[in-house]
DSSP file (Angstrom, degrees, kcal/mol; ACC not computed):
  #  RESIDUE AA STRUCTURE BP1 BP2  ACC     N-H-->O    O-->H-N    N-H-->O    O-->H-N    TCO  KAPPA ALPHA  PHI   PSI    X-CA   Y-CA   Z-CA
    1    1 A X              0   0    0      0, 0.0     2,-0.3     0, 0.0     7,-0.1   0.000 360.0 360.0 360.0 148.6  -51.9  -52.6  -57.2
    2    2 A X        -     0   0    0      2,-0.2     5,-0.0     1,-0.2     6,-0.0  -0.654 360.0-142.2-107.0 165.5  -50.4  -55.9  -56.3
    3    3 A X  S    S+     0   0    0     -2,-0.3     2,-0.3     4,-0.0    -1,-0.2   0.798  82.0  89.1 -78.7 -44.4  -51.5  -57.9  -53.2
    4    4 A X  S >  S-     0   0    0      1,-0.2     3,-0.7     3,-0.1    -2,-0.2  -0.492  73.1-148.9 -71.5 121.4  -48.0  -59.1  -52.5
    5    5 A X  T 3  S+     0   0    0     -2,-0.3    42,-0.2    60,-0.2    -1,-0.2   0.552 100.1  55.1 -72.1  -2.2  -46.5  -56.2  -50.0
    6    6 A X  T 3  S+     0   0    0     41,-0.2    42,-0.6     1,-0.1    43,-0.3   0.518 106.6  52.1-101.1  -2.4  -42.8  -57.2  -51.8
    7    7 A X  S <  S+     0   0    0     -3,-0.7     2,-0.5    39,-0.1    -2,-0.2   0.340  98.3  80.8 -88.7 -15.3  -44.3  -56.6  -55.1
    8    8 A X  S    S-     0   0    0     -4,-0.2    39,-1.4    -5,-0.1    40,-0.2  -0.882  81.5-108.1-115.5 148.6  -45.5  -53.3  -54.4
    9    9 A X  B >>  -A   46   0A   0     -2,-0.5     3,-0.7    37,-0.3     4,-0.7  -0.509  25.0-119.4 -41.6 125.3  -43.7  -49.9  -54.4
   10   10 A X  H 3> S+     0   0    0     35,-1.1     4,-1.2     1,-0.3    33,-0.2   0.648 119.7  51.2 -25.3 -53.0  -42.9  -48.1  -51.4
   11   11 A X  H >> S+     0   0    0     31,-1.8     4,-2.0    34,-0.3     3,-0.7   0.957 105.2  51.8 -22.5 -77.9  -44.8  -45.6  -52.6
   12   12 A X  H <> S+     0   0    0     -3,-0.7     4,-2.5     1,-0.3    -2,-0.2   0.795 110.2  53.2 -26.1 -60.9  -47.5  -47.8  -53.2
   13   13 A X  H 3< S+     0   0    0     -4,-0.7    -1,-0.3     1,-0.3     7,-0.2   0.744 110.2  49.0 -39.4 -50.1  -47.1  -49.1  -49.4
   14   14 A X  H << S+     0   0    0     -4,-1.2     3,-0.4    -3,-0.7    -1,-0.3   0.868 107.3  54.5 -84.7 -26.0  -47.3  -45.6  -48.2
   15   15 A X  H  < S+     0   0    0     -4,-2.0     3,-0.4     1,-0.2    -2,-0.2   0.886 111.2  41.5 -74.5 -50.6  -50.4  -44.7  -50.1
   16   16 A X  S  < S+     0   0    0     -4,-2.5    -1,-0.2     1,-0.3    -2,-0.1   0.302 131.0  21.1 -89.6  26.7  -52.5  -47.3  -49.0
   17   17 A X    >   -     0   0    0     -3,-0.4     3,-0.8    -5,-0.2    -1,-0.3  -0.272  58.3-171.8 180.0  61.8  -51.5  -47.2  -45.5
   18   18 A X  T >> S+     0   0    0     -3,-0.4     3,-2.2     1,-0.2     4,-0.5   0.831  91.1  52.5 -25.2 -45.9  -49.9  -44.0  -44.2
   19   19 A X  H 3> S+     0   0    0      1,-0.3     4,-1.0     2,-0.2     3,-0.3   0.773  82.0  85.3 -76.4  -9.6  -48.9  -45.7  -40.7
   20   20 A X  H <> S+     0   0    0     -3,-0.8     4,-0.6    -7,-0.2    -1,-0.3   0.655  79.6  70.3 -72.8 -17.5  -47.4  -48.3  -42.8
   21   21 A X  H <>>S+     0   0    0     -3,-2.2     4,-3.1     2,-0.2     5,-0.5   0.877  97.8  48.7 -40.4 -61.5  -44.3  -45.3  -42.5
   22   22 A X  H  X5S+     0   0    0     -4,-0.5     4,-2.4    -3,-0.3    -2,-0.2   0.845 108.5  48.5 -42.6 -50.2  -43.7  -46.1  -38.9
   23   23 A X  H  X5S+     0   0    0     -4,-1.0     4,-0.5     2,-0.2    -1,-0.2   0.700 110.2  49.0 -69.0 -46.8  -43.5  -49.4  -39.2
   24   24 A X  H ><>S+     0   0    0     -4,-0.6     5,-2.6    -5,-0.3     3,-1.4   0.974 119.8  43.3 -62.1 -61.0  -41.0  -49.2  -42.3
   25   25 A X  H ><5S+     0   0    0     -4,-3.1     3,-2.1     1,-0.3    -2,-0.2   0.927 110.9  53.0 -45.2 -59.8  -38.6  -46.4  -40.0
   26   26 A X  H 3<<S+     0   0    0     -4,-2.4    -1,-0.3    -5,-0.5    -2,-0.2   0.639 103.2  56.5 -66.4 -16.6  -38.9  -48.2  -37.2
   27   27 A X  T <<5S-     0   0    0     -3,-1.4    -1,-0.3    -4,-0.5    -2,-0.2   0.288 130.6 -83.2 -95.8  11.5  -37.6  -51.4  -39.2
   28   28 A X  T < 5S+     0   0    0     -3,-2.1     2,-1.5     1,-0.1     3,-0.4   0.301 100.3 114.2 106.3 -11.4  -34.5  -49.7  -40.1
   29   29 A X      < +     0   0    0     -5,-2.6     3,-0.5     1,-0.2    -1,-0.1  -0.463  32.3 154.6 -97.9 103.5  -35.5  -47.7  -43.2
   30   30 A X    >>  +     0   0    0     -2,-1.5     3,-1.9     1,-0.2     4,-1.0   0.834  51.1  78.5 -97.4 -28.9  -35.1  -44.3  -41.8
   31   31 A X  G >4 S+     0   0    0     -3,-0.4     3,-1.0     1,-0.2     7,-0.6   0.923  82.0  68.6 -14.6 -55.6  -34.5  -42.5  -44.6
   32   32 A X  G 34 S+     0   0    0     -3,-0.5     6,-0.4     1,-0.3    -1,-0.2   0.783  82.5  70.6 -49.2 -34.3  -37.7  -42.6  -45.2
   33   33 A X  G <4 S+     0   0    0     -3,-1.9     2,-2.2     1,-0.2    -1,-0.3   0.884  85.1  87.2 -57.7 -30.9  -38.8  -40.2  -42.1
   34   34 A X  S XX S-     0   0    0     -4,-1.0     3,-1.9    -3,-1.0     4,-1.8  -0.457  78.6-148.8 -80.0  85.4  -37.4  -37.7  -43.9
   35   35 A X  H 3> S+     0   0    0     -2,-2.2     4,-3.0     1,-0.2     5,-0.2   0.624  97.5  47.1  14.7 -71.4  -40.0  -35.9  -46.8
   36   36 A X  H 34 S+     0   0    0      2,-0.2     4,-0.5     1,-0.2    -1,-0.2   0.931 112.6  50.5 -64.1 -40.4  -37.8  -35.1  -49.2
   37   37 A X  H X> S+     0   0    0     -3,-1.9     4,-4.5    -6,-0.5     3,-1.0   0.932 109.6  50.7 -52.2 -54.5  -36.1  -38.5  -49.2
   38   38 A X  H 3X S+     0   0    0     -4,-1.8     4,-1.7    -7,-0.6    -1,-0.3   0.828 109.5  49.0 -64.8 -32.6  -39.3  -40.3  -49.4
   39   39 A X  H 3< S+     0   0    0     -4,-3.0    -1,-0.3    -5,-0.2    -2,-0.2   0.710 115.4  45.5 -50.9 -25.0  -40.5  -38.5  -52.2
   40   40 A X  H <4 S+     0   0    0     -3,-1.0    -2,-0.2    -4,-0.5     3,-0.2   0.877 124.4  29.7 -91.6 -53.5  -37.5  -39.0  -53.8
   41   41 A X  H >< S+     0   0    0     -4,-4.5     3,-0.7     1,-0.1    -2,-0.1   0.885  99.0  70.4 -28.8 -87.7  -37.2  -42.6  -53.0
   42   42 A X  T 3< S+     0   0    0     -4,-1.7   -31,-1.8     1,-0.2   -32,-0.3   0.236  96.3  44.2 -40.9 -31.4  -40.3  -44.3  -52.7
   43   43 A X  T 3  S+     0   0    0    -33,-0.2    -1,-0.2    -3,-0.2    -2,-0.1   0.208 106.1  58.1-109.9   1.1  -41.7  -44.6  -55.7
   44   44 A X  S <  S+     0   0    0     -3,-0.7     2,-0.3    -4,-0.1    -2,-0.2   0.577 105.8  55.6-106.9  -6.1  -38.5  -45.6  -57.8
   45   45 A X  S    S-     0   0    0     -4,-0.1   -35,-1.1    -3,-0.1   -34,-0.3  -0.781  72.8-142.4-159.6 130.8  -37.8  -49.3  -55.2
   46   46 A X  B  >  -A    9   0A   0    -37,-0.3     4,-1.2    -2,-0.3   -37,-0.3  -0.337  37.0-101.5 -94.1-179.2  -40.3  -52.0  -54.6
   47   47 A X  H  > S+     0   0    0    -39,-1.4     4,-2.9    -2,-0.2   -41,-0.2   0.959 124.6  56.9 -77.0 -45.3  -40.2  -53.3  -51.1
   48   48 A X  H  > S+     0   0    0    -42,-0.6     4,-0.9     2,-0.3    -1,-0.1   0.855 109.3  46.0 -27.7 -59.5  -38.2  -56.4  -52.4
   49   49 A X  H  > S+     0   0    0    -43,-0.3     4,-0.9     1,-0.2     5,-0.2   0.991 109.6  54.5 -64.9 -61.2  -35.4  -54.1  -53.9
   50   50 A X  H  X S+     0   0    0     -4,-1.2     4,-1.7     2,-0.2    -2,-0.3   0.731 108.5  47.3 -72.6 -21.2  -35.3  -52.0  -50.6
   51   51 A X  H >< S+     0   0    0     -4,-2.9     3,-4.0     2,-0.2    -2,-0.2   0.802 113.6  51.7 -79.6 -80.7  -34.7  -55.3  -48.5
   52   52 A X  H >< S+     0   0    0     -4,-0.9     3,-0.6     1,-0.4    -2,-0.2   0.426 116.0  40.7  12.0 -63.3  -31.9  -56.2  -51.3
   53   53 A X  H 3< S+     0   0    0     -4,-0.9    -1,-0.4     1,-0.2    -2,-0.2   0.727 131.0  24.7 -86.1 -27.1  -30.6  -52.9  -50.7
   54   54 A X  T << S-     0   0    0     -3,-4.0    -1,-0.2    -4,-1.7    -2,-0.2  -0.536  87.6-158.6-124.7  60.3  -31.0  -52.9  -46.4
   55   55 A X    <   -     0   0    0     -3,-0.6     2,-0.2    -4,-0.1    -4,-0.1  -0.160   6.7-156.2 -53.2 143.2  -30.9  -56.5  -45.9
   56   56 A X        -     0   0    0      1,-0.1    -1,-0.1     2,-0.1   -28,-0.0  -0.734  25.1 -89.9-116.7 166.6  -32.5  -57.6  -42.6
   57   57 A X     >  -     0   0    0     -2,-0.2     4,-1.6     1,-0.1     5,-0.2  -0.383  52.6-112.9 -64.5 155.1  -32.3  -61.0  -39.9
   58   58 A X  H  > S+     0   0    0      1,-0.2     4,-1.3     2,-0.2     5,-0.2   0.974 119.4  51.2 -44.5 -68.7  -34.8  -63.3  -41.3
   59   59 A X  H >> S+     0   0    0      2,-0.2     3,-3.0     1,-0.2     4,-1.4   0.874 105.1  55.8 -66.7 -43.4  -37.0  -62.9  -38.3
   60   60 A X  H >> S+     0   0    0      1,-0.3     4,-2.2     2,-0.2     3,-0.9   0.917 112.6  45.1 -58.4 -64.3  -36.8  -58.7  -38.6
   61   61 A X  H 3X S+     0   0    0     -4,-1.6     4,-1.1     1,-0.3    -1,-0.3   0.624 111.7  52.1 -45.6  -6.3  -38.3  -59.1  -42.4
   62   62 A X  H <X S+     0   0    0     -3,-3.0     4,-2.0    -4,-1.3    -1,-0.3   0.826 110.8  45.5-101.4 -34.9  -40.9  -61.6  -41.3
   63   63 A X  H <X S+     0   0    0     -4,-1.4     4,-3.4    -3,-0.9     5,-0.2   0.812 114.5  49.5 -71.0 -16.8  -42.1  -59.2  -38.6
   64   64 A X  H  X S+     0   0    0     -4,-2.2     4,-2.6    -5,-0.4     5,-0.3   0.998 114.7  51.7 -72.6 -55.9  -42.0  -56.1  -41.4
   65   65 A X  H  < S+     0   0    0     -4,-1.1   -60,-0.2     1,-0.3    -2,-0.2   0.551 111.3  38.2 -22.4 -55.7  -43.9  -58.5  -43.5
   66   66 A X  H  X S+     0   0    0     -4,-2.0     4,-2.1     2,-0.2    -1,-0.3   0.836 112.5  58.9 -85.6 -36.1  -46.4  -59.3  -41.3
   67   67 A X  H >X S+     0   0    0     -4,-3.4     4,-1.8     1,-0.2     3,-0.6   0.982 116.3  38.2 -19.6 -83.2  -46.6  -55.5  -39.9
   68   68 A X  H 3X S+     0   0    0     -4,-2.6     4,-3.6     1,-0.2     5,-0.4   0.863 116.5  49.6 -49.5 -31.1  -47.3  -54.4  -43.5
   69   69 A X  H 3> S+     0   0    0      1,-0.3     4,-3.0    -5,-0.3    -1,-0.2   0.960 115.9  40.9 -86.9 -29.8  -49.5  -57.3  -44.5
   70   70 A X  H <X S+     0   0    0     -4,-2.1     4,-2.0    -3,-0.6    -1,-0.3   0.802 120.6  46.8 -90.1 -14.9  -51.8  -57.0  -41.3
   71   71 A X  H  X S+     0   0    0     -4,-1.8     4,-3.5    -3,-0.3    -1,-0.2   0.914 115.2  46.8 -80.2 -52.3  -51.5  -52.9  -41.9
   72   72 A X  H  X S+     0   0    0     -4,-3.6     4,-1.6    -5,-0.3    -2,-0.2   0.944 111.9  55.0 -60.9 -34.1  -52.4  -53.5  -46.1
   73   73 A X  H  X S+     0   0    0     -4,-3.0     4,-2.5    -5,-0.4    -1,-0.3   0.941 103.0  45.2 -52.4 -49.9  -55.3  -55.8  -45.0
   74   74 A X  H  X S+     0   0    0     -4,-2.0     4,-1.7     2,-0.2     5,-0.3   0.832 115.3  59.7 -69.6 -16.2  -57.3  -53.3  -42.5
   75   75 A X  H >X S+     0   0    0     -4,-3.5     3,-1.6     1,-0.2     4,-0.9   0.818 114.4  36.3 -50.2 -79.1  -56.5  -50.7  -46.0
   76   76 A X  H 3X S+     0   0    0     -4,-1.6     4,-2.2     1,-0.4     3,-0.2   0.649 114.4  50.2 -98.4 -58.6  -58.4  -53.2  -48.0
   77   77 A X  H 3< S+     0   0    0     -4,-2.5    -1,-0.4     1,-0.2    -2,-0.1   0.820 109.2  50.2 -44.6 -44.1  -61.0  -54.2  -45.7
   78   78 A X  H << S+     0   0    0     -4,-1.7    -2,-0.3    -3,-1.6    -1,-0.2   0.951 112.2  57.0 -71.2 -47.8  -62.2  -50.5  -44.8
   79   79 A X  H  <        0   0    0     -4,-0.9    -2,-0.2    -5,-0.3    -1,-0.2   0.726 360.0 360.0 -16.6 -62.1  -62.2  -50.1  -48.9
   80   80 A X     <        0   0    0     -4,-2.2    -1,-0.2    -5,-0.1    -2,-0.1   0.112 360.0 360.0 -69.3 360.0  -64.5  -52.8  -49.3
């Protein structure tokens, strides 16, 4: 799995970090609340494509960023 959260899948993202959803909805991809979507979705889109595809103001994508990074970190830490 890659360390960079714009390198990894959505999927990926969601797998190591379930709350790491909220945080994604709440930044404007809502699709995603929806089951079916995200199954359907998630796993085909890196995070890097899905900003491409829902671009956001600099400063909302540095706060998603940092959301996920500080979320993928406590993954990794508890892991370890």
């Amino acid at each position: 799995m890659a360390n960079d959260p714009l390198e990894m899948k959505v999927s990926e993202i969601l797998e190591a970090n379930p709350a790491a959803l909220g945080v994604l909805v709440e930044h404007g991809f809502t699709p995603l609340a929806q089951p079916y979507l995200r199954k359907l979705l998630a796993h085909t889109v890196t995070l890097e494509q899905a900003l491409r595809l829902r671009p956001l103001a600099p400063e909302r994508e540095r706060s998603l960023l940092d959301q996920l990074g500080d979320l993928l970190a406590d993954t990794a830490e508890v892991r370890a």
